[in-house]
DSSP file (Angstrom, degrees, kcal/mol; ACC not computed):
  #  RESIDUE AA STRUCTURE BP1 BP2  ACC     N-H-->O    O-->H-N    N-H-->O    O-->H-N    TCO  KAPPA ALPHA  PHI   PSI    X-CA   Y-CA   Z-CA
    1    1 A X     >        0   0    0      0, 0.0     4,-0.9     0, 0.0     0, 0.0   0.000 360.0 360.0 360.0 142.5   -4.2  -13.4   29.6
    2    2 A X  H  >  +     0   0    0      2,-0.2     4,-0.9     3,-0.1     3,-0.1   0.871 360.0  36.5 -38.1 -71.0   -4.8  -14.9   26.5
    3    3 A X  H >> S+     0   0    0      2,-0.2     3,-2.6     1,-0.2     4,-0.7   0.996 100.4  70.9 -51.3 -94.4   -4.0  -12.8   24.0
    4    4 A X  H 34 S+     0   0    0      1,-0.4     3,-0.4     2,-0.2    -2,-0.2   0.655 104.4  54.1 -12.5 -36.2   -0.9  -11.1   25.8
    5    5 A X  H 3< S+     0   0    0     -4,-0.9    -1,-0.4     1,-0.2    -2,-0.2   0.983 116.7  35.1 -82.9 -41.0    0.7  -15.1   24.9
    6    6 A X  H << S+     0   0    0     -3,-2.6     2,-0.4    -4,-0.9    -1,-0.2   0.187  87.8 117.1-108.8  18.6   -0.2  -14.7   21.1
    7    7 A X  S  < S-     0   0    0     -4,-0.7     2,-0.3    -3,-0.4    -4,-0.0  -0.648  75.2-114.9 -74.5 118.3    0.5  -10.9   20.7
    8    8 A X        -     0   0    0     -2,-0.4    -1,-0.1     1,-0.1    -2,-0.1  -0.375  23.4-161.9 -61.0 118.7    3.5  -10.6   18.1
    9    9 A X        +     0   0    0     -2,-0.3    -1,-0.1     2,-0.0     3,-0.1   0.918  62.5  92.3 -66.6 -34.0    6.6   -9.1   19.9
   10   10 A X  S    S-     0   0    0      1,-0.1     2,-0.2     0, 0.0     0, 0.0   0.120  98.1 -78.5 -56.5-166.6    8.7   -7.9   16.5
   11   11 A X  S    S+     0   0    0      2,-0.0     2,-0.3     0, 0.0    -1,-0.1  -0.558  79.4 124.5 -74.5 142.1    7.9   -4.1   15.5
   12   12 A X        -     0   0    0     -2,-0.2     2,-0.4    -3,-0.1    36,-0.2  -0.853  56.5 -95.3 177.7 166.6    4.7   -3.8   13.8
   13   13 A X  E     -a   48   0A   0     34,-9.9    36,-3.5    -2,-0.3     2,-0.5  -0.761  29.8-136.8-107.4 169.6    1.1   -1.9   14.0
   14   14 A X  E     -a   49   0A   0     -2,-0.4     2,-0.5    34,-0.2    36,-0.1  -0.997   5.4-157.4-143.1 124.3   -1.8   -3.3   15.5
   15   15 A X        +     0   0    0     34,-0.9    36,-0.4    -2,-0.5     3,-0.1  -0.811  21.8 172.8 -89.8  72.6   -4.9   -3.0   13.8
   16   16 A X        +     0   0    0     -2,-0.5     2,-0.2     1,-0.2    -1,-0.1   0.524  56.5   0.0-106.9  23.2   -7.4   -3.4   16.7
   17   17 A X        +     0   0    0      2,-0.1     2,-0.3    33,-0.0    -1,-0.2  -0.767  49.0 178.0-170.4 152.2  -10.7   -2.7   15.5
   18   18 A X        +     0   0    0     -2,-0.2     2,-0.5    -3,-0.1    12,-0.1  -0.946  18.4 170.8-143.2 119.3  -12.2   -1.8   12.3
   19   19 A X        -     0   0    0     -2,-0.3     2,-0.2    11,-0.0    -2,-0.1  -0.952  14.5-177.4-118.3 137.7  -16.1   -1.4   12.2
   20   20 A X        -     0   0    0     -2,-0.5     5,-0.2    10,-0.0    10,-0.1  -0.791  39.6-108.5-144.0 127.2  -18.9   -0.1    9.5
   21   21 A X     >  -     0   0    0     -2,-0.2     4,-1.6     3,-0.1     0, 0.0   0.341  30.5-116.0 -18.3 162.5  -22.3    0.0   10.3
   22   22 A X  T  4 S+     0   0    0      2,-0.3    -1,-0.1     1,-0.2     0, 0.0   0.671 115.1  62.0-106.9 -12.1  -23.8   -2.3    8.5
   23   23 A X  T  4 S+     0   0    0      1,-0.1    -1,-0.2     4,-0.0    -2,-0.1   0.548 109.4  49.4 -68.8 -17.8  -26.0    0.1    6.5
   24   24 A X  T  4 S+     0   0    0      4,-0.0     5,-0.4     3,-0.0    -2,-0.3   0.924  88.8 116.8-101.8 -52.2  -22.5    1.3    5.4
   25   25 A X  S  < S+     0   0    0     -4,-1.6    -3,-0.1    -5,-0.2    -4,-0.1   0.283  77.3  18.6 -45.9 155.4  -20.8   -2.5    4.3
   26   26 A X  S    S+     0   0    0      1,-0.1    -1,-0.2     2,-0.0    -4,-0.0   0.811  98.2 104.1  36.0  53.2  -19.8   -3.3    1.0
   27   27 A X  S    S-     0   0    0     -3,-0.1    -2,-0.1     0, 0.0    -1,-0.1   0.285  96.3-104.5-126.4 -10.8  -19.8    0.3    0.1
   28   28 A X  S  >>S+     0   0    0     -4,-0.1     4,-0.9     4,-0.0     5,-0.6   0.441  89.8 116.6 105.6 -11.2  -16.1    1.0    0.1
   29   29 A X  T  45S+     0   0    0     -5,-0.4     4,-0.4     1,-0.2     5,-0.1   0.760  74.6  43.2 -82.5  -7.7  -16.1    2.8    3.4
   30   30 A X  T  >5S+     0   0    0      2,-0.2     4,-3.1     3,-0.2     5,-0.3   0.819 116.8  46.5 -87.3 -50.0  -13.6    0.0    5.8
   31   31 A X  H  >5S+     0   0    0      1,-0.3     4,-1.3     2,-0.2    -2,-0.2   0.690 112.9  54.5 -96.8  11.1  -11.1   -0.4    3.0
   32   32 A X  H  X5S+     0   0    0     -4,-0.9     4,-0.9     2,-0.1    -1,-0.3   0.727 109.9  40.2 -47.7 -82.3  -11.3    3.3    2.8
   33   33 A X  H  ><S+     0   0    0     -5,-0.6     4,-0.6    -4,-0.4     3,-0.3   0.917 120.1  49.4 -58.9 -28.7  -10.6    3.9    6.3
   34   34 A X  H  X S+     0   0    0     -4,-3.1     4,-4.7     1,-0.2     5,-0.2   0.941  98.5  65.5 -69.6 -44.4   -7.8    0.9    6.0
   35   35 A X  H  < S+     0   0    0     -4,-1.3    -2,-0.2    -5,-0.3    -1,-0.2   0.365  95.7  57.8 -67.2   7.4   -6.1    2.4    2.7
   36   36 A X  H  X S+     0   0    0     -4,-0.9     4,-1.5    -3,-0.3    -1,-0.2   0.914 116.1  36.1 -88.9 -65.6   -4.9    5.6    4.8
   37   37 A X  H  X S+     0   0    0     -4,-0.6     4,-0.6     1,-0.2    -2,-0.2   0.897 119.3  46.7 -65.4 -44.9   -2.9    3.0    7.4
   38   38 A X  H >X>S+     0   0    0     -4,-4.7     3,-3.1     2,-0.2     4,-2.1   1.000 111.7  57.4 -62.4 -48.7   -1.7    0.3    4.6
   39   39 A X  H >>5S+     0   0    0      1,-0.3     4,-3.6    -5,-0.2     3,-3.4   0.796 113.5  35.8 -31.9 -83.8   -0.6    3.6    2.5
   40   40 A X  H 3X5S+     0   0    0     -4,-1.5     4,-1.2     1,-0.3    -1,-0.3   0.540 115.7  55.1 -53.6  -4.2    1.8    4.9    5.1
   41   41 A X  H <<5S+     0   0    0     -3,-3.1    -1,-0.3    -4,-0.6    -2,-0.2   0.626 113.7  42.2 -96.3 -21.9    2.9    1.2    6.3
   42   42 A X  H X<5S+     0   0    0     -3,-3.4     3,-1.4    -4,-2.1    -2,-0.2   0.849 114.8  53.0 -98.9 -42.2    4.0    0.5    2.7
   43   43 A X  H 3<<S+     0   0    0     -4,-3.6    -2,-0.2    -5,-0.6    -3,-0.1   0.980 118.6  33.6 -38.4 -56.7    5.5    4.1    2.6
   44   44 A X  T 3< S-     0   0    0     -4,-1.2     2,-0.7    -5,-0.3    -1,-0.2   0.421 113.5-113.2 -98.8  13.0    7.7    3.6    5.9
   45   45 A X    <   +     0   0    0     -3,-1.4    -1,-0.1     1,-0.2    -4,-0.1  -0.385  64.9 154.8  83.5 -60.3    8.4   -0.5    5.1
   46   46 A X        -     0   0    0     -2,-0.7    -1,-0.2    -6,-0.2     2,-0.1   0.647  39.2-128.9 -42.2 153.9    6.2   -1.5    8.3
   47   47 A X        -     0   0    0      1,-0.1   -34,-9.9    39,-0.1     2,-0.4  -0.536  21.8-143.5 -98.4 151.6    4.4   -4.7    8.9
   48   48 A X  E     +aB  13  85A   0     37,-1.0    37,-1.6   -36,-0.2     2,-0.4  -0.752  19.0 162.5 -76.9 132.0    0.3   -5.4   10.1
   49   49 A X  E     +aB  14  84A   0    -36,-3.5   -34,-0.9    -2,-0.4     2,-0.2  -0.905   4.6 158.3-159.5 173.1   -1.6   -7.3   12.0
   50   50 A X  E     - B   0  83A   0     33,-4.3    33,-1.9    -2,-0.4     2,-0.6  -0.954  40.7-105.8-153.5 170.0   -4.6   -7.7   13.5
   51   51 A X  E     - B   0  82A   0    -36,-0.4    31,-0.2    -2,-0.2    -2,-0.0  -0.949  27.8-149.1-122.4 122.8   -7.0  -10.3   14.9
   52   52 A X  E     - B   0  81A   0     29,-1.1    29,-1.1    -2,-0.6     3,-0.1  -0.189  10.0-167.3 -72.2 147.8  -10.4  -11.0   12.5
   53   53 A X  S    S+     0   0    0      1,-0.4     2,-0.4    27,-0.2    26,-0.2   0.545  77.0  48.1-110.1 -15.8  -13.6  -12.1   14.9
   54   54 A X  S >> S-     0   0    0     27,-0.1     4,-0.7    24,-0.1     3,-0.7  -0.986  72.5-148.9-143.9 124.4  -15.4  -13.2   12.4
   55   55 A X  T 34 S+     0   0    0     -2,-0.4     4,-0.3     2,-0.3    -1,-0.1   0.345 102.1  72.8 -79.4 -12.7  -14.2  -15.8    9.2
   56   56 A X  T >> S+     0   0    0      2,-0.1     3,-1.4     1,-0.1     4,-0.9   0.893  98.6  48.8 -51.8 -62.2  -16.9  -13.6    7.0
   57   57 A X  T X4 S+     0   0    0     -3,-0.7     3,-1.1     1,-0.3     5,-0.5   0.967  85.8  82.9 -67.7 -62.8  -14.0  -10.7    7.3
   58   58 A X  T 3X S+     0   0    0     -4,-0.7     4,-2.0     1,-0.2    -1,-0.3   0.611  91.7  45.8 -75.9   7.1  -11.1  -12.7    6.3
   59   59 A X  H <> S+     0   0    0     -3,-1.4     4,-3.3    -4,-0.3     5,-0.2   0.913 114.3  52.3 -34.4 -55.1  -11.8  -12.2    2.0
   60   60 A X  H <X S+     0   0    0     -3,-1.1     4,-0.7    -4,-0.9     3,-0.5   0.891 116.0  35.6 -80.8 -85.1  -12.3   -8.7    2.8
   61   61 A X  H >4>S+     0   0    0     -4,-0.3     5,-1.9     1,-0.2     3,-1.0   0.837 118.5  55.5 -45.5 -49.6   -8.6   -8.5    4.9
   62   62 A X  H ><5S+     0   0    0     -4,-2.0     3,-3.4    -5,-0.5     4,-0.4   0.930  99.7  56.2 -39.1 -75.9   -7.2  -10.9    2.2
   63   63 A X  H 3<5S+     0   0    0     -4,-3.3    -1,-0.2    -3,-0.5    -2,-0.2   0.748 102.6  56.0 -30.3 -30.7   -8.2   -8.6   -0.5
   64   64 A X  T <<5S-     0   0    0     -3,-1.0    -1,-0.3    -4,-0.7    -2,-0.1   0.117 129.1 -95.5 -91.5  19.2   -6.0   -5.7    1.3
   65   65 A X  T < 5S+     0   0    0     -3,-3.4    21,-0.4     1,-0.2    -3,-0.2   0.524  87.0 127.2  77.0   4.1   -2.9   -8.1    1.1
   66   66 A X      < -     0   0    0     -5,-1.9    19,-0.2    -4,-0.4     2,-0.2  -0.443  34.6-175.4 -71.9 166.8   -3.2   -9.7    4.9
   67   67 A X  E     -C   84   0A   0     17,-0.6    17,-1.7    -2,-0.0    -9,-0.0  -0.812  30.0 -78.1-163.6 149.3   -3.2  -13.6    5.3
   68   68 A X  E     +C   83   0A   0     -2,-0.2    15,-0.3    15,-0.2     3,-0.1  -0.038  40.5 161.4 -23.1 104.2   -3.6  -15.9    7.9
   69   69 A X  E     +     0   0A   0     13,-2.7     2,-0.5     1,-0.3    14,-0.2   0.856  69.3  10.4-109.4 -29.8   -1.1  -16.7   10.1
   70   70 A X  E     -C   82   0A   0     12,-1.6    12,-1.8     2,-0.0     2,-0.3  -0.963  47.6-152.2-133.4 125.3   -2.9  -18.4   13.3
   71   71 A X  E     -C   81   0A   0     -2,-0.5     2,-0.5    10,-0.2    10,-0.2  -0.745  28.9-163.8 -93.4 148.0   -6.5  -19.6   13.9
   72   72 A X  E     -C   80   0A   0      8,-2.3     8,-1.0    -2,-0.3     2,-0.8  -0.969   4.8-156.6-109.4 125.0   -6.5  -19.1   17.6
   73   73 A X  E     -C   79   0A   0     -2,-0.5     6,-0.2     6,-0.2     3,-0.1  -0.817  18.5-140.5 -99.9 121.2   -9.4  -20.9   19.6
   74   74 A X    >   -     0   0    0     -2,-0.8     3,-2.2     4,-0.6    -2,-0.0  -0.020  12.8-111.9 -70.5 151.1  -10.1  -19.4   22.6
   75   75 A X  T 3  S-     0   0    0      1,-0.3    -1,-0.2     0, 0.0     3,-0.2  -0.460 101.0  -6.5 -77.1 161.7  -10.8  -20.8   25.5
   76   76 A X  T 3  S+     0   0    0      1,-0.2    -1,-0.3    -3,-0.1     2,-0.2   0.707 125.0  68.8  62.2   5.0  -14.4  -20.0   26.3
   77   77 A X  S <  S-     0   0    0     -3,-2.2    -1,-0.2     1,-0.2     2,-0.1  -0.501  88.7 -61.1-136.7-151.2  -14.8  -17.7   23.5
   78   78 A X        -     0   0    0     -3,-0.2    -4,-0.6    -2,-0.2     2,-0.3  -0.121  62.8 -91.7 -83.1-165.9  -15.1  -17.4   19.4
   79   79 A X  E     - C   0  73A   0    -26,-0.2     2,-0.4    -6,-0.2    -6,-0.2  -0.709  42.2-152.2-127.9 133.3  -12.4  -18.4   17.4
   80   80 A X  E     - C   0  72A   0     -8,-1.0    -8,-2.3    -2,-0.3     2,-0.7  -0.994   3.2-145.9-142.7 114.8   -9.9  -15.7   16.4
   81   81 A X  E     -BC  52  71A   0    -29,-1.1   -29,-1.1    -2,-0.4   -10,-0.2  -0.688   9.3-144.2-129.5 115.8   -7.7  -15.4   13.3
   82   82 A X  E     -BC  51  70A   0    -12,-1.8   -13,-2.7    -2,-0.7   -12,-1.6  -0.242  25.3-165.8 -58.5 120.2   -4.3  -13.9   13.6
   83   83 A X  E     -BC  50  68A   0    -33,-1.9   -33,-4.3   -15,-0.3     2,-0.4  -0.995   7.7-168.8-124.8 120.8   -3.7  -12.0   10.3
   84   84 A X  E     -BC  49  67A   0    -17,-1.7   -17,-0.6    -2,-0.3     2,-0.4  -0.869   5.0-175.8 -94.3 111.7   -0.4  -10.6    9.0
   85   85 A X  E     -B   48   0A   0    -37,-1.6   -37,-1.0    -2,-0.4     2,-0.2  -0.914   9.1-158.9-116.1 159.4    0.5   -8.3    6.1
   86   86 A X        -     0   0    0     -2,-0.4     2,-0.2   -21,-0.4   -40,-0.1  -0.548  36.4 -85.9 -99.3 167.5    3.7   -7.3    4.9
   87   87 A X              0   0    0     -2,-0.2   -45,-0.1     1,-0.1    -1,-0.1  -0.700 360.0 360.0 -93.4 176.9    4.3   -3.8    2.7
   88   88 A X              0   0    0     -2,-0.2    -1,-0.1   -50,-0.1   -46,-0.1   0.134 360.0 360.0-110.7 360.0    3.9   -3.6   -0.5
C-alpha cells in the first residue's frame, strides 16, 4: 500500500481528517477544532502530521505552525502533501 511506505514511524499524532462544511469555511470553526489537539501536543511536547489533499489547505495548516515535508504523487490518484509540525 502506498501510504503504509510514507507513514512516519517516530512517535507522533496523526491528524487524519479535518473537514467544515463549506457553509462553515473561513469562519474559525477547523482551526477551532485543531487548537484543542495542537494545545495538548504543545502541552505534552508531541509532534503532528497529517496529509493535506488539497494545496488550497496548506496556508490554512501553515498558519497553525505545520510545513511541508513531502509532496507525495500518487500513483493513480491526486497529489498528497506530507505535513509536519513540531510543538510550540
Amino acid at each position: 500500500m502506498y501510504f503504509d511506505t510514507h507513514h512516519p514511524r517516530e512517535p507522533h499524532w496523526y491528524l487524519q481528517m479535518l473537514g467544515t462544511d463549506p457553509q462553515w469555511q473561513s469562519k474559525g470553526v477547523g482551526s477551532a477544532l485543531l487548537a484543542r489537539v495542537l494545545e495538548r501536543c504543545d502541552r505534552t511536547g508531541e509532534r503532528v502530521y497529517l496529509e493535506a489533499s488539497k494545496e488550497d489547505n496548506i496556508a490554512f495548516y501553515s498558519r497553525h505552525g505545520f510545513r511541508v515535508d513531502e509532496e507525495m504523487n500518487v500513483p493513480r490518484g491526486p497529489t498528497i502533501w506530507a505535513m509536519w509540525r513540531d510543538p510550540h
